[in-house]
N, C-alpha and C positions, 0 to 999 in steps of 0.2 A: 463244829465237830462234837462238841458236849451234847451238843441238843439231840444228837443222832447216836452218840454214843452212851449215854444216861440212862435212854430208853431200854437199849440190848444191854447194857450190864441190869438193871433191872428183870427181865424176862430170863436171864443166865441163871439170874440167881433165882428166880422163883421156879425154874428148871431143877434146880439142882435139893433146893428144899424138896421138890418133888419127890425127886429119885430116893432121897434120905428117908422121906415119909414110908416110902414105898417099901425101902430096904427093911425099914424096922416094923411095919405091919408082916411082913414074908414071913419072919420069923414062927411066926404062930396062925399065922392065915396064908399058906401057900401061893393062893388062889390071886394072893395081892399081886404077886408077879406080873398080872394080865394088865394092870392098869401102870407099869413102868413106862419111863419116859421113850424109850428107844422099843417098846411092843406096839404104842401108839403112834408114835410114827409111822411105823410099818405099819400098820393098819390102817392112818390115816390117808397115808399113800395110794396103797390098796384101793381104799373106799371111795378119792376122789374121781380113781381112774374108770371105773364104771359107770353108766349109765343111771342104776338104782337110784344109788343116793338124790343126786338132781332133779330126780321127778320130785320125791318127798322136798328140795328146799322149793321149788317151785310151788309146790301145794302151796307150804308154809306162807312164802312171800304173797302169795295170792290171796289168803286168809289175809293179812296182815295189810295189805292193799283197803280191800272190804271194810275191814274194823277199823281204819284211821280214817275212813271217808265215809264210815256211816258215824264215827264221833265228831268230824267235823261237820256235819249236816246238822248235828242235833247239838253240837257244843257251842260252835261260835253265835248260833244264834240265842240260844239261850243266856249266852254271858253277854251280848248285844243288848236283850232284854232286860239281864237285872239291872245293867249299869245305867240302861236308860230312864228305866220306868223303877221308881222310889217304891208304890202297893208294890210292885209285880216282884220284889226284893225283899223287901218286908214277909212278903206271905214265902216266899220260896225257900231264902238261905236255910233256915232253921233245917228242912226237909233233906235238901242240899246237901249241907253239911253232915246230916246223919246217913245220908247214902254212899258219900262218897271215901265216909271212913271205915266203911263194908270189904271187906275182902272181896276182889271181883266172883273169887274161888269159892266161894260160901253161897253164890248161886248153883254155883253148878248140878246140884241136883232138880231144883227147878228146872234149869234151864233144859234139863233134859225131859222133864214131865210134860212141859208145854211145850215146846219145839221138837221135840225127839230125837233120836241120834242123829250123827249127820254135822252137817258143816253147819246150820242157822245154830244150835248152841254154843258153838266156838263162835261163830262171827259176836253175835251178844254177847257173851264174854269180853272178847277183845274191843268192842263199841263202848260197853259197860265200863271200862279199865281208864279209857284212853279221853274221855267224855270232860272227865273233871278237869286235869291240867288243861283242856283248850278253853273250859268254860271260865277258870280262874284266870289265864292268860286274857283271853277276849278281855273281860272286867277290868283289867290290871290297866290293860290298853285303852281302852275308853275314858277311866279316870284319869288320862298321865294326858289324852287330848288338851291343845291349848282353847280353853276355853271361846278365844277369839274368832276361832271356826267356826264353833259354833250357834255363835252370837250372827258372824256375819251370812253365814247360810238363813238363818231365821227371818233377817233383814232385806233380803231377797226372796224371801217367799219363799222357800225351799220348803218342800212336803218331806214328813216324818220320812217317806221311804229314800229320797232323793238324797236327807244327811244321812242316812246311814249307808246309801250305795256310793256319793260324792265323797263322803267327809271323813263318816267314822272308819267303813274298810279299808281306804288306803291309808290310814293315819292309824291304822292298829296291827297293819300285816306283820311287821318286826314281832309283837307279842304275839299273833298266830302263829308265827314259825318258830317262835320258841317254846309255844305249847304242842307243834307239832313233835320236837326234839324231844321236848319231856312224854306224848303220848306216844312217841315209836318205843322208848327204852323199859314204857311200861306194858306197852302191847307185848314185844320179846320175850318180860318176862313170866308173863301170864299163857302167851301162847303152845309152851311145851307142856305143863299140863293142863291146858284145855284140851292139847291135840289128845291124851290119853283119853277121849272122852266119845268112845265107840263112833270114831271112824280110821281109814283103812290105808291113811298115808298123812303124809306130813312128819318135821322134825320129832313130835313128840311121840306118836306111832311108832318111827325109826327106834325113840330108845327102847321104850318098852319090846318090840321085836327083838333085837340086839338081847337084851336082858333074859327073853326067854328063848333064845338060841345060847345061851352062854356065852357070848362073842363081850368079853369084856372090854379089851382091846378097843374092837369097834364103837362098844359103846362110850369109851372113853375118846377114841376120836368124835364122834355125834360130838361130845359135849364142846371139844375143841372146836370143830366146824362152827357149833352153833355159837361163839364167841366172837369167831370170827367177822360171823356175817353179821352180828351184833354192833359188832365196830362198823363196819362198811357203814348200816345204815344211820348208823347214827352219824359219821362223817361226812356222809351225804347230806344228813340235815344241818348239821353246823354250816356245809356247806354253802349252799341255798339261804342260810340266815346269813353267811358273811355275805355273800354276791349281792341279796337282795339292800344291807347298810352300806354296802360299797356304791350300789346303784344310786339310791338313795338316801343320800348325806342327810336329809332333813328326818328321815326314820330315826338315826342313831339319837339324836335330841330326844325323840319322844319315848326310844325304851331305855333310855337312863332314868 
């Protein structure tokens, strides 16, 4: 009963701070009124009940799609790489490292010069963002391997490609799915202002719309929505990471 009750008096009370914030901006910013707890509700109500809204989180999710599967293309292998190959580590991390404590957001005017408006600067973005935690997960994963693997594939002849398609992917997926957990929570949060970034739908589109219709309300619902679905995916990836140590007892071993 705590477990389920703990939660809701938590979310009561950060409700209620809400309203109190809300009450004492009013006083000298009228306008605060729009973003009350019970204006957003009713707006959020409103806003689920339409069509609109759903195309923008479809867009969104669909971006978000793209950018976690074009950082796993380019992340796990490259974190496969530094962990395998000692030059290829050496020459890289330094680089690595100074990239990837870059604000995704601090491209973005590049990324509109070379790409142009349009969805290829948002996908780069979100690929950009989302690249690092799979490439440190991958690494993390490969060094936590029981060495014994590796030794016995060697001893069998096994070709460079064969231990990493036999050996190392299935003995690192627990840390893939946890750099996927950590790449969705950073894609989300980089994706609404990428969306502001001249194109004509999606979440972040939504606020800035919202914002210049005045719909404060609504735009205070957006933010809730986008919370929402923030949790989902994320739950889904925890998800996915339990099923997959549920599946396989001998993964939990190796991401301890």
């Amino acid at each position: 009963m705590a477990r389920f009750l703990l939660p809701v008096a938590g979310i009561a009370l950060a409700i209620v701070l809400w309203a109190f914030g809300v009450a004492a901006l009013e006083a000298r910013t009228p306008i605060a009124a729009a973003f009350a707890p019970l204006a957003t509700a009713q707006a959020f109500i409103d806003m689920v009940k339409g069509p609109d809204i759903w195309i923008h989180v479809a867009v969104s999710l669909k971006r978000v799609g793209i950018g976690l599967l074009c950082a796993t293309v380019v992340g796990v292998p490259l974190g496969i790489l530094v962990a395998l190959s000692r030059g290829f580590a050496l020459a890289s991390t330094p680089l690595f490292q100074l990239l990837r404590m870059v604000s995704p957001l601090s491209w973005m005017p590049l990324a509109v010069m070379a790409l142009g408006v349009g969805d290829a600067p948002v996908y780069f973005l979100l690929a950009f963002a989302a690249t690092w935690p799979l490439m440190l997960n991958t690494v993390a994963g490969v060094a936590q391997l029981d060495p014994n693997w590796m030794l016995l594939a060697r001893s069998l002849s096994a070709t460079r490609s064969e231990v990493v398609w036999r050996v190392v992917l299935p003995g690192i997926t627990a840390h893939i799915l946890t750099g996927v957990r950590l790449a969705i929570g950073i894609i989300w949060i980089v994706l609404v202002p990428a969306e502001m970034l001249g194109v004509s739908a999606g979440l972040g589109y939504f606020i800035l719309d919202t914002r210049d219709r005045l719909a404060y309300s609504e735009l205070m619902a957006a933010i809730i929505l986008i919370g929402l679905l923030g949790y989902a995916l994320d739950y889904a990836a925890r998800a996915a990471h339990a099923r997959w140590l549920h599946a396989k007892p001998e993964a939990q071993g190796g991401a301890e």
